[in-house]
C-alpha positions as CSV (number, residue, x, y, z in Angstrom):
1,X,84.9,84.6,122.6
2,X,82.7,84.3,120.1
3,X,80.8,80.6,119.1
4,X,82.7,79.8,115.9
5,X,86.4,80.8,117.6
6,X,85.1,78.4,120.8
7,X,84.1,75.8,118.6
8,X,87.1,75.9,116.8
9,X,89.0,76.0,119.9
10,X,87.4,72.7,121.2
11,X,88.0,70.7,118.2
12,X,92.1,71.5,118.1
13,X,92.3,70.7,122.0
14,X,90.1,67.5,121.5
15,X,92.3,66.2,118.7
16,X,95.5,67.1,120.8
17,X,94.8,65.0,123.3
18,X,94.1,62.1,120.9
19,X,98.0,62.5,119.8
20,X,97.1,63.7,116.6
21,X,97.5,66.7,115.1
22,X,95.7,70.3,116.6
23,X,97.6,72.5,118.1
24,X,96.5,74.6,120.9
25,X,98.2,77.8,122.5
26,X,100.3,76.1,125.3
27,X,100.3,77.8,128.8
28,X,103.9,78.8,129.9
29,X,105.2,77.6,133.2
30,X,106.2,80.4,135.2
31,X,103.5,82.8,134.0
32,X,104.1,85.1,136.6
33,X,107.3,86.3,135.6
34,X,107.0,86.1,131.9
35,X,103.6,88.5,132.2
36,X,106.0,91.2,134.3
37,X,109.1,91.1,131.5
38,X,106.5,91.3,129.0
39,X,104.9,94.3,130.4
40,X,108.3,95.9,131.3
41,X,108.9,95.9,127.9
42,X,105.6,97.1,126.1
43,X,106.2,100.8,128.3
44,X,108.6,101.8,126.2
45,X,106.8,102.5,122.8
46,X,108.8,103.9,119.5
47,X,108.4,107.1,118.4
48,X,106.0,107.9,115.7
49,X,108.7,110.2,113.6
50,X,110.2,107.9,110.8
51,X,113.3,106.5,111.5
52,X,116.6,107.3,109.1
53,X,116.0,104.3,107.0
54,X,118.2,103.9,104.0
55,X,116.8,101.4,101.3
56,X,114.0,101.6,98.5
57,X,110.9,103.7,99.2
58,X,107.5,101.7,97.4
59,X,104.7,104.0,97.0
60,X,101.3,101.4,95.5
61,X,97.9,103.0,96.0
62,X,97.4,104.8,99.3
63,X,100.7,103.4,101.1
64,X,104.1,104.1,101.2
65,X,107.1,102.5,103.6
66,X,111.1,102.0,102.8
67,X,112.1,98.7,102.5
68,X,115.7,98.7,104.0
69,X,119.0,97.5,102.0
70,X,119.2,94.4,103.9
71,X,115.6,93.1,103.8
72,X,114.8,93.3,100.2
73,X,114.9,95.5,97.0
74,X,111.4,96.4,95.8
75,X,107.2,95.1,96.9
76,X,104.0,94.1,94.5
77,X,101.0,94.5,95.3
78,X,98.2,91.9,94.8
79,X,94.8,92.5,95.8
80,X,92.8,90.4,97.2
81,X,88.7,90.2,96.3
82,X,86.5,90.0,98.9
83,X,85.3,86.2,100.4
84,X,81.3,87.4,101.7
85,X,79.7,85.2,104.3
86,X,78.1,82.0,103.0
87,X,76.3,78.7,105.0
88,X,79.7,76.6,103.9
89,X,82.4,79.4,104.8
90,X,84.1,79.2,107.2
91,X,85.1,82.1,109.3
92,X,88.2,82.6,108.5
93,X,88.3,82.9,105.2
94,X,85.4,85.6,105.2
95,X,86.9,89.2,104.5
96,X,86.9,92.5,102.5
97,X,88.7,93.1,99.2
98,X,92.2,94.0,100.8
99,X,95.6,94.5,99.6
100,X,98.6,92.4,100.1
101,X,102.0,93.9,99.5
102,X,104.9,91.1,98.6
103,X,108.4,92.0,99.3
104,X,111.1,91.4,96.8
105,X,114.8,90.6,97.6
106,X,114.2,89.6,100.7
107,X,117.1,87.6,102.7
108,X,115.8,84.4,103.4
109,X,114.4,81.6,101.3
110,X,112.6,78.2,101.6
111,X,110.1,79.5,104.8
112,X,106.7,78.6,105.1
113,X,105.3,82.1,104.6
114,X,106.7,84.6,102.9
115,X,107.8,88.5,103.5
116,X,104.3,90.6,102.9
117,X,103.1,93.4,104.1
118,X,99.0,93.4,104.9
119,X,96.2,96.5,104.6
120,X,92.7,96.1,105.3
121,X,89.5,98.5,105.7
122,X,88.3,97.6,109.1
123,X,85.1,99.2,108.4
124,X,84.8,97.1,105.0
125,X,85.9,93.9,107.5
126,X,83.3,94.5,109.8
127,X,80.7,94.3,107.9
128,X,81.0,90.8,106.1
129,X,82.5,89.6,109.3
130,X,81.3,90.3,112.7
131,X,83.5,88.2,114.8
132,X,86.3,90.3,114.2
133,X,85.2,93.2,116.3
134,X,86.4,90.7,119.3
135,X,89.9,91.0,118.0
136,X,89.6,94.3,117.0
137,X,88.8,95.9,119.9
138,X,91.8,93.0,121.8
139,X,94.1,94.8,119.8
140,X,93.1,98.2,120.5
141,X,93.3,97.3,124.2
142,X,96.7,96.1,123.7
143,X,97.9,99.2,121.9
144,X,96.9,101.3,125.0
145,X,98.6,99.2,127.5
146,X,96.4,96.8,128.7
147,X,97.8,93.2,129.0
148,X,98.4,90.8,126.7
149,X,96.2,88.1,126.4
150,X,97.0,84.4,125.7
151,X,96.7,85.3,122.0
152,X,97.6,88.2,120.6
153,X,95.3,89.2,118.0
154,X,96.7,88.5,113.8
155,X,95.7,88.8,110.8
156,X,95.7,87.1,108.0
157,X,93.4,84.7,110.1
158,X,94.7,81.1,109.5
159,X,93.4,77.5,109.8
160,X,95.7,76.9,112.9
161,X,96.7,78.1,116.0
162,X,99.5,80.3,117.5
163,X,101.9,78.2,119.4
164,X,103.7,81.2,121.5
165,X,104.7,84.6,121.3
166,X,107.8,86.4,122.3
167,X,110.1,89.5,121.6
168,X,106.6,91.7,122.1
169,X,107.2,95.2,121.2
170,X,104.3,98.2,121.4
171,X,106.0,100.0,117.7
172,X,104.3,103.4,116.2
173,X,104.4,103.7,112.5
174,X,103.5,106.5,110.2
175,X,99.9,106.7,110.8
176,X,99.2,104.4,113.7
177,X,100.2,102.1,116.6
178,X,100.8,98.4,117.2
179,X,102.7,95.6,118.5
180,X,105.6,93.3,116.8
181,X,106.2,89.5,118.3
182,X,107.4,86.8,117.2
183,X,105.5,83.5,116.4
184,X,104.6,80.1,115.1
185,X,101.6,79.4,113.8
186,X,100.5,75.0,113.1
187,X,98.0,72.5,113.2
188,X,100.5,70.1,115.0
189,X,102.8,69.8,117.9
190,X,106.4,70.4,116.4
191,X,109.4,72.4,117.8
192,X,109.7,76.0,117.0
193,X,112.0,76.4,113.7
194,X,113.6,78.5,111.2
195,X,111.7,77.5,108.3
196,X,108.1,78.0,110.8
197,X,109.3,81.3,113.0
198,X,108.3,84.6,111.7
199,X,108.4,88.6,113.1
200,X,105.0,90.0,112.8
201,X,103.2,93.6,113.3
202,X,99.7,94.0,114.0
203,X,98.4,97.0,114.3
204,X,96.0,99.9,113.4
205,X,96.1,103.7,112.2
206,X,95.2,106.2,114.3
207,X,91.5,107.0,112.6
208,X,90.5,103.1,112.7
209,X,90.0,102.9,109.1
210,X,93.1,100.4,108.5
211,X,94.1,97.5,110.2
212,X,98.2,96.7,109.2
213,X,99.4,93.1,109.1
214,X,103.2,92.4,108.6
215,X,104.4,88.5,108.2
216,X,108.3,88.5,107.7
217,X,110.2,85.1,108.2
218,X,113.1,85.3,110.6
219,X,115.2,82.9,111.9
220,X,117.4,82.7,115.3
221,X,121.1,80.5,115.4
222,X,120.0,78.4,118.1
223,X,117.1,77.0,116.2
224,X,116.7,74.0,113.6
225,X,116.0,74.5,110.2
226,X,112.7,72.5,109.8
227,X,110.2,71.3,112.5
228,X,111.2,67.7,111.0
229,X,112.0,65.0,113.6
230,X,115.5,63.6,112.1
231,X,116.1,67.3,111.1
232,X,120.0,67.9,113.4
233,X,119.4,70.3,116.8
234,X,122.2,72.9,117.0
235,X,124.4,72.2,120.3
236,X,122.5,75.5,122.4
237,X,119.1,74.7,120.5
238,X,116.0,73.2,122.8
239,X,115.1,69.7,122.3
240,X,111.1,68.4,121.6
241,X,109.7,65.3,123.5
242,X,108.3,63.5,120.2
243,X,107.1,61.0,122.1
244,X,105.3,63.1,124.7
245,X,103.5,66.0,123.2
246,X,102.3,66.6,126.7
247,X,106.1,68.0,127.7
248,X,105.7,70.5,124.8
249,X,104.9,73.8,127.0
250,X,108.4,73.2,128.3
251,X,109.7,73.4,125.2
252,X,107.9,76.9,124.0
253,X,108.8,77.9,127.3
254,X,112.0,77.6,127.2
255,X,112.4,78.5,123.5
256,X,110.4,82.1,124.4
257,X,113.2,82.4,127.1
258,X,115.9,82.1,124.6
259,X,114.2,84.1,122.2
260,X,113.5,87.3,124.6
261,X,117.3,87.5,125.2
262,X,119.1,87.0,122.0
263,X,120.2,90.3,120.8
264,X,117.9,92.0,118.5
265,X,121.1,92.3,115.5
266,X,121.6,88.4,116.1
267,X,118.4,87.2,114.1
268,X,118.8,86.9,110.4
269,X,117.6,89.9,109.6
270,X,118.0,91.3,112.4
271,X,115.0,92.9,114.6
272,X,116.1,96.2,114.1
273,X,115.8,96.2,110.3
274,X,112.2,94.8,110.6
275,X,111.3,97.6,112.9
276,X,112.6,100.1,110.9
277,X,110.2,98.9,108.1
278,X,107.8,98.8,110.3
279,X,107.8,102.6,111.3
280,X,108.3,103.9,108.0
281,X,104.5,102.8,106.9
282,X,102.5,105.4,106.2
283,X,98.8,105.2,104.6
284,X,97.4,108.3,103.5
């Protein structure tokens, strides 16, 4: 781990445990088992042909993927200029010029990030950003089977930490290989929610030259809408200890339970959907 990604590390677990905010990425009870379902499911990986999909095809620069009906109705592109390294930057924020690709029509509303679809140059990354080559090559490990680690690696890089990750999936798309989870991202304890939870693909084309980011919000029945204390907990959902952040691994243990064995065609949209759009990348 590199000095700035320690350092950041330290500050979120320091401020935990003064019961403010800082999230840190809680480790599960009952590791054991969760590391052996989690493997038993990244052997089977999908197959690189494209999928039947039927929806709208977007074709902006050098990619082109097929939204389906259900999940939207057309994307635009934004691009994003490049952030070089400066004395007062932090890391996260460093990057390339890269492209973001913003879904339109899609089914849900009011979330804390929105559907969009992620392309960078990983050569072009490198090179105003050397502490992503730890990442990079985390991902590339995980793409040929080794096992996961604590946190899986994601792009966009954020100002916060990933909470859990569940429903891990190794997925092929057009030109390359990844994995698809779902997660939280936050800078505070709170209970995993609909308006927080998100599906995400991170993964890389088969040359190296792209890395592909995918953020599209999700939600699961069981959940509540909002990680707000007085916000109403659905009879089957999993209650937070407010008042003892310490008792919070339960919690995104027990949520990550409930999680892995909904049905994939229970979420809203439904996993299978997301996948498809997934597999129909292609970046030429």
């Amino acid at each position: 781990m590199n000095k700035k990604i320690l350092g950041l590390s330290i500050i979120l677990l320091a401020t935990l445990a003064c019961g403010a905010i800082a999230p840190a990425a809680p480790t599960q009870p009952g590791v054991e088992t969760v590391v052996a379902a989690t493997l038993q499911a990244l052997t089977a990986v999908a197959p690189p042909t494209q999928p039947s999909v039927s929806g709208t095809l977007v074709a902006i620069n050098n990619i082109t993927f097929t939204i389906p009906t259900r999940l939207g109705n057309g994307a635009q592109v934004e691009t994003i200029q490049a952030v070089p390294a400066s004395d007062d930057m932090p890391w996260w924020e460093i990057a390339p010029t890269y492209n973001k690709y913003h879904l339109q029509g899609y089914p849900l509303s009011g979330t804390f990030h929105t559907a969009t679809v992620y392309v960078y140059p990983v050569k072009e990354y490198l090179q105003v950003n050397e502490d992503m080559a730890e990442p990079f090559d985390t991902l590339k490990g995980v793409i040929a089977g080794q096992p996961l680690p604590e946190n899986i690696p994601f792009l966009p890089a954020f100002n916060a930490a990933q909470m859990f990750h569940s429903n891990e999936q190794l997925l092929s798309f057009q030109s390359g290989q990844g994995i698809r989870f779902l997660t939280q991202y936050g800078q505070a304890p709170y209970p995993v929610n609909n308006e927080s939870l998100f599906y995400t693909f991170q993964g890389m084309t088969d040359d190296g030259a792209y890395y592909v980011s995918a953020i599209l919000p999700v939600t699961a029945a069981f959940l509540p809408a909002d990680g707000n204390p007085d916000t109403p907990l659905p009879a089957d959902g999993v209650p937070f200890d407010w008042e003892n952040f310490l008792n919070m691994d339960q919690h995104f243990a027990l949520v990550k339970q409930k999680l892995n064995t909904t049905d994939p065609n229970a979420f809203n949209p439904t996993l299978t959907d997301l996948d498809a759009l997934i597999q129909s990348i292609l970046i030429k």
